[in-house]
C-alpha positions as a printed Julia matrix, in Angstrom:
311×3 Matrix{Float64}:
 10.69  -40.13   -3.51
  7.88  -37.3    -3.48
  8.96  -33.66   -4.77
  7.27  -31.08   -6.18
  8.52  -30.98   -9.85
  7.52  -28.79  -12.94
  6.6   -30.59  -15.89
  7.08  -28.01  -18.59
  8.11  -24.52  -18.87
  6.27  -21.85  -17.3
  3.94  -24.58  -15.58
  3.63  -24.42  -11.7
  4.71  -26.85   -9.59
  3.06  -29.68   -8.71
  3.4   -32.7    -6.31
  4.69  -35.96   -7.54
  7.16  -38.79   -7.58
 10.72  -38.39   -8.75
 13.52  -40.48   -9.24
 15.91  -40.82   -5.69
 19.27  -38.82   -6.0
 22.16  -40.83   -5.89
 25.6   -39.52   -3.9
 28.99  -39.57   -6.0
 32.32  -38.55   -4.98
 31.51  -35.06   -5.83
 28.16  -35.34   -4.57
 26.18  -35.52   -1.39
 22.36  -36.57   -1.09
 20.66  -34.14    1.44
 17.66  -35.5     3.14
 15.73  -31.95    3.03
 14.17  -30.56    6.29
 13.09  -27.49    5.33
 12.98  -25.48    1.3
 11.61  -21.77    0.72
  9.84  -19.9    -2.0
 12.02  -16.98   -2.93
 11.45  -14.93   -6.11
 14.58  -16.4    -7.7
 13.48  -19.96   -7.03
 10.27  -18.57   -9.01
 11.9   -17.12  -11.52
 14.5   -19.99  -12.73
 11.25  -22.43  -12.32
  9.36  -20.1   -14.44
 12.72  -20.1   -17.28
 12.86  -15.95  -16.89
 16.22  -16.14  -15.15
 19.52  -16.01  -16.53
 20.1   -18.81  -14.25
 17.42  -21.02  -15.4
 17.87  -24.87  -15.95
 16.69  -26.35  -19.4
 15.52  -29.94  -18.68
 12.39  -30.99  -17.68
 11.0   -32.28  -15.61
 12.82  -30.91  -12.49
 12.44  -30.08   -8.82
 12.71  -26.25   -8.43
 14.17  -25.08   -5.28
 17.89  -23.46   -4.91
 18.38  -24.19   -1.38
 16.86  -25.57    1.94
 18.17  -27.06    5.26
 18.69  -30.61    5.95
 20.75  -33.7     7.23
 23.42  -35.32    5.81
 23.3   -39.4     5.7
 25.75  -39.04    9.29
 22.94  -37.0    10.56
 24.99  -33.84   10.35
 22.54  -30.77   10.06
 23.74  -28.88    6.92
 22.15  -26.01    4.59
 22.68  -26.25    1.04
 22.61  -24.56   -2.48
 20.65  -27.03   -4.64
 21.53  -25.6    -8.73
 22.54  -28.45  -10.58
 18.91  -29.63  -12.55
 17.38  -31.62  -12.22
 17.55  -31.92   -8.42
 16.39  -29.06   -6.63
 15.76  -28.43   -2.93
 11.75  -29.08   -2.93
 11.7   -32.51   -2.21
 12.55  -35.39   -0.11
 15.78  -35.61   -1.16
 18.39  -33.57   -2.89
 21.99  -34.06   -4.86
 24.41  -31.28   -4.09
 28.0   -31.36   -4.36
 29.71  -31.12   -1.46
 31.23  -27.81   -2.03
 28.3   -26.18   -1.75
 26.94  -27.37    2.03
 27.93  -25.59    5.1
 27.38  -26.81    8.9
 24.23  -25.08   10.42
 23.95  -24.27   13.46
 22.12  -26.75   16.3
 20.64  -23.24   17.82
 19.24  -21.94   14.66
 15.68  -23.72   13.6
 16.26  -25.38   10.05
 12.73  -23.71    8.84
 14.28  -20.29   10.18
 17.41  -20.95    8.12
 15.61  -22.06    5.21
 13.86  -19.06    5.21
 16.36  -16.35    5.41
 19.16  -18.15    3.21
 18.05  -16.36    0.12
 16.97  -12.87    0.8
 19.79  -12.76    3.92
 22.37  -13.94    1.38
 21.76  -11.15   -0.85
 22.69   -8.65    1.46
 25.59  -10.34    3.29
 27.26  -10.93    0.02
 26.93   -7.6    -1.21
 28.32   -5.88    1.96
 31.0    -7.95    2.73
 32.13   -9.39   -0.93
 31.04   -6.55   -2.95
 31.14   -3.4    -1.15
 33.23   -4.45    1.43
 32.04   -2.19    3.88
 34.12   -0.92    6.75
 32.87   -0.28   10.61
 31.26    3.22   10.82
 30.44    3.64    7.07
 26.85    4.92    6.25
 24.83    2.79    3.82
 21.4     3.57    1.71
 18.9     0.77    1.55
 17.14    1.47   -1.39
 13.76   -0.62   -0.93
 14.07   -1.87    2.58
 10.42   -2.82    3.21
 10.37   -6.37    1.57
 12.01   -9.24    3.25
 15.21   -8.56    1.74
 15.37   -5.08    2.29
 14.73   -5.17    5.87
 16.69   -8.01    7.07
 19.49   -6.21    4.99
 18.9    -2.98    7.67
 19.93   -5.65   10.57
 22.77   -7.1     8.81
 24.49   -3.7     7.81
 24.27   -2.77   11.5
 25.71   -5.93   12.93
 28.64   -6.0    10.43
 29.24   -2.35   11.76
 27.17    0.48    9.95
 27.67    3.78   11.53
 24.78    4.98    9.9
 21.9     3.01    7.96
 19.14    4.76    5.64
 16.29    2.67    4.45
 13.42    3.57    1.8
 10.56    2.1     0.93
  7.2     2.54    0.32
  5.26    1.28    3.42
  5.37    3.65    5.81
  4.22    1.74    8.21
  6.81   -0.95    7.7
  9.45    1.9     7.61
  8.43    3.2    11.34
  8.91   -0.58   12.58
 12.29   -0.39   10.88
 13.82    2.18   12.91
 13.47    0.14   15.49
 15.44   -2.58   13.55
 18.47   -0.52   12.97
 17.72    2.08   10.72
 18.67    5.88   11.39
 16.53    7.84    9.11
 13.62    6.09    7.13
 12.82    8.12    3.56
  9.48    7.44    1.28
  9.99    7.07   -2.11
  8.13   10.36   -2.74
 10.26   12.3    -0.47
 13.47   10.48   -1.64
 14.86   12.96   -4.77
 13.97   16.05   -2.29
 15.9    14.75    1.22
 19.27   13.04   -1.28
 21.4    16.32   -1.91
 21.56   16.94    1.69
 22.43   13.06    2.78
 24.92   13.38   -0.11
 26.75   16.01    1.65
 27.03   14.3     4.9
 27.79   11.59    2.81
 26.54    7.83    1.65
 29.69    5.19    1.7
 27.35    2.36    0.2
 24.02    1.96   -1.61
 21.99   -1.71   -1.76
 19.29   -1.15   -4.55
 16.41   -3.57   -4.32
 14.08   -1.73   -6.71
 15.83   -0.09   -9.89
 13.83    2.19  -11.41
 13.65    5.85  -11.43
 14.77    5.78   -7.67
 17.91    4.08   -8.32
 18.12    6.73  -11.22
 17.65    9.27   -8.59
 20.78    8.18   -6.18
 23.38    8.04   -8.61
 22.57   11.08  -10.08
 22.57   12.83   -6.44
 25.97   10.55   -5.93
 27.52   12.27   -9.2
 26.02   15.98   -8.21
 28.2    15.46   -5.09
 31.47   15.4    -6.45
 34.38   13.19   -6.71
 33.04   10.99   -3.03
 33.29    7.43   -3.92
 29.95    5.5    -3.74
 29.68    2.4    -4.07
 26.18    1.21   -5.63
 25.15   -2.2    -5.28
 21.93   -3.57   -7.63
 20.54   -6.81   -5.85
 16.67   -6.46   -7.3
 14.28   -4.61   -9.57
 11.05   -4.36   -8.2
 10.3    -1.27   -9.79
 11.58   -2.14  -13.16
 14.35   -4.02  -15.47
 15.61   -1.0   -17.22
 16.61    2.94  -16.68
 18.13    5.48  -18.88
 21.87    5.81  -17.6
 23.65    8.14  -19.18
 27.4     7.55  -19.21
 28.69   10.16  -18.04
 27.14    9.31  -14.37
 29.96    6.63  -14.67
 32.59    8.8   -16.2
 32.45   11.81  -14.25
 32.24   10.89  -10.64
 33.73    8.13   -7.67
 30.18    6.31   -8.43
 30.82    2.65   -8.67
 28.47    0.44   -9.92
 27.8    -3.47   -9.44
 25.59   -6.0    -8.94
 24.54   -9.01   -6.41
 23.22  -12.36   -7.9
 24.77  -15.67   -9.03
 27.47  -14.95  -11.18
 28.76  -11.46   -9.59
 30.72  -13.66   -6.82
 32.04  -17.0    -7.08
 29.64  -20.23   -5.98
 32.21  -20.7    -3.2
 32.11  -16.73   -1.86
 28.49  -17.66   -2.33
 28.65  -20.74    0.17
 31.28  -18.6     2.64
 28.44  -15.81    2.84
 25.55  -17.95    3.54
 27.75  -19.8     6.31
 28.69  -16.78    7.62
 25.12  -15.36    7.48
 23.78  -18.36    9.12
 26.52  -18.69   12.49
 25.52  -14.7    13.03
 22.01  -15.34   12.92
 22.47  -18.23   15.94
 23.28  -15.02   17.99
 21.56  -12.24   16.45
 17.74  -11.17   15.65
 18.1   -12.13   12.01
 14.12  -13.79   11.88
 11.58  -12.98    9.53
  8.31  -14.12    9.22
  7.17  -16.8     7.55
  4.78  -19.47    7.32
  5.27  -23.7     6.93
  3.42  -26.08    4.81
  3.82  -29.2     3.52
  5.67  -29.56    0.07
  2.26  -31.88   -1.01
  0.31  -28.22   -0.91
  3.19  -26.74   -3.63
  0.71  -26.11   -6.21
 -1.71  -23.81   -4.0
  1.66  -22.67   -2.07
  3.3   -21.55   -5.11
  0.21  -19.39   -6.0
 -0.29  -18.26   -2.66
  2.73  -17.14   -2.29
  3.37  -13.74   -0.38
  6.64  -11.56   -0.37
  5.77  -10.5     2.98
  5.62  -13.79    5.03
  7.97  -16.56    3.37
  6.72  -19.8     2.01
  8.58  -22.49    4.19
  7.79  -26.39    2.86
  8.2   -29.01    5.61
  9.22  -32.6     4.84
């Protein structure tokens, strides 16, 4: 079958044959539809995630839409190397497939799986957030940051924040969901007073001295309970945090990525994701291409618009 494949580590993907999957009784062959780029599907075929697999070659990829052999439409989570989701066919066992919806465009779902995931995992797994709760989106002008400003408001936000800095993407976002849209610059100024009339939930996208910047404003005001949520780090790997902004406050700290819920919470949240999106505005932009383009794709690549592959 054709797939894109990397060779060797740190190599980019390129466009080749590959040996056809073969279904067991723990495993299903997906014939894929539709497979995005997301950063983590970057980083694992680039070996800098924790995640990463260790033989080569293999198809990078962690998920996609696609049909089962019945002709069931399915999307899938594709992490078991060497079979990943950029290629004709996929292996994935059959815990990790959930129905998807005949309304909702398999290029649509491909693209939002990922960076919808995120956010729908760490709201309703994570910080299980409760109806009329007001939540920070730290970082809400990338794909995942904004798409997380529609989900907190259709599981029930009562208020949503969002920074960024694009303030041009931060004005179309209030008219996505978001109550009050902050800069980055004006962030540390505006926090004491949104601390006071209070922040339930924080979803960090960036790190950095931002993140820095919230939980210290969460510990100046008082014993509240926040709960703090790290999903990306844009803006850096590492900060300075003291202990005591754990010890001597209601701040509560955790993260979002494989590992921080189980693979099947992981599977529930995309299939929950994916039925609200076949009724709600959930879309984000993106572009197709065919997977025999990966190598210029891959390179191409923009945060902004996903990179859809068509088979």
């Amino acid at each position: 079958m054709k797939a894109a494949m990397v060779i060797k580590n740190g190599e980019t993907p390129v466009y080749g044959d590959f040996i056809d999957p073969q279904a067991d009784e723990r495993h299903s062959v997906v014939n894929v539809k539709a497979a995005a780029i997301s950063q983590l599907a970057k980083s694992r075929a680039a070996g800098t995630h924790y995640s990463s697999a260790v033989q080569y070659p293999f198809i990078p990829g962690i998920d996609g839409a696609g049909y089962l052999a019945n002709g069931d439409p399915v999307f899938f989570f594709a992490l078991n190397s060497p079979f990943g989701s950029m290629a004709e066919k996929t292996l994935v066992t059959k815990k990790s497939i959930v129905p998807l919806p005949a309304t909702l465009d398999p290029a649509m779902a491909a693209a939002l799986g990922n960076p919808g995931m995120s956010s729908w995992a760490a709201l309703t797994r994570l910080a299980q957030v409760q109806k009329g709760e007001t939540v920070l989106i730290n970082g809400a002008t990338g794909t995942s940051g904004g798409l997380a400003v529609r989900i907190a408001r259709h599981l029930g936000a009562g208020k949503i924040i969002a920074t960024g800095r694009n303030t041009e993407v931060l004005e179309k976002l209030r008219n996505q969901g978001a109550d009050i849209t902050l800069t980055l610059e004006a962030l540390p100024r505006e926090l004491p007073a949104l601390m006071e009339e209070g922040i339930d939930v924080v979803l960090d996208y960036l790190w950095g001295e931002s993140a820095l910047d919230i939980m210290k404003s969460a510990v100046a005001g008082g014993a509240r309970v926040v709960r703090f949520v790290q999903i990306g780090s844009l803006s850096g790997q590492e900060i300075a945090l003291h202990s005591k902004l754990l010890r001597s406050s209601g701040l509560t700290l955790m993260g979002s990525g494989l590992g921080s819920v189980s693979n099947a919470e992981l599977v529930a949240s995309v299939g929950e994701l994916l039925q609200a999106a076949a009724q709600s505005d959930f879309s984000v932009p993106f572009r197709l291409r065919p997977l025999s383009e990966v190598k210029d794709a891959w390179n191409e690549d923009d945060s902004r618009c996903r990179t859809v592959f068509t088979l």
